[in-house]
C-alpha angles and dihedrals in degrees: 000000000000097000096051096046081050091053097043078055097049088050100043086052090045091063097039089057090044090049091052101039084052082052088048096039090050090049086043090055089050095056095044090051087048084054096042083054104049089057091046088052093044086046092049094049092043088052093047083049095057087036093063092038086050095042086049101051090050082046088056096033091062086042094050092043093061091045089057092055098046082057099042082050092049090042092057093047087052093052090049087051110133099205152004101279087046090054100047090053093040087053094053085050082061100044081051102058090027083063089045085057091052099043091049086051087053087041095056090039090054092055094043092055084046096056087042097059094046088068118059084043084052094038087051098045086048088048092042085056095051088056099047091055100040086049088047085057091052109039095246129127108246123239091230130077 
């Protein structure tokens, strides 16, 4: 009689246990997806970051490309100047395309600082969120605001 209201015990433990850890396993899948999430979205955002810096570049790299040419081309013209008046002119085309070179050098570095300062504002808010949801899971106040 022992032995069998022992063993009624041992099962009815048995399913409660299984029944909680089901519970527990379940809450610990929904925190590790939280978390496999949180890196897809870091790496996606990483990845968007180095897109725009690399779609810049190319788009810098076909406009300079056109701004070298227009001062090769000016720089062949001055060397084929005849006198004195054709070369000063010629000289002032060069300056000129020779400046275009250098604007569109502070233009593109304009747009790559810009691209560089989005990320680390859109990698905090991603990490803040993060934050906010794994505390929420928890029961903890997060860090961030």
């Amino acid at each position: 009689a022992t032995l069998v209201a022992m063993d009624r015990a041992v099962r009815a433990q048995t399913l409660q246990w299984r029944s909680q850890w089901g519970a527990i396993s379940v809450w610990l899948r929904s925190v590790a997806d939280m978390h496999d999430k949180h890196k897809i979205k870091c790496k996606a955002l990483h990845r968007a970051s180095e897109n725009a810096v690399s779609n810049d570049r190319t788009q810098h790299e076909a406009e300079d490309a056109d701004r070298e040419g227009a001062f090769d081309a000016a720089c062949n013209v001055l060397r084929q100047s005849a006198n004195d008046n054709e070369l000063e002119v010629n000289c002032g085309k060069v300056l000129d395309r020779l400046e275009d070179v250098k604007e569109g050098y502070r233009v593109f570095h304009k747009r790559q600082v810009h691209i560089f300062e989005q990320n680390p504002p859109t990698m905090d808010e991603n990490g803040n969120d993060y934050q906010r949801r794994i505390c929420a899971v928890f029961c903890l106040k997060p860090n961030c605001p």
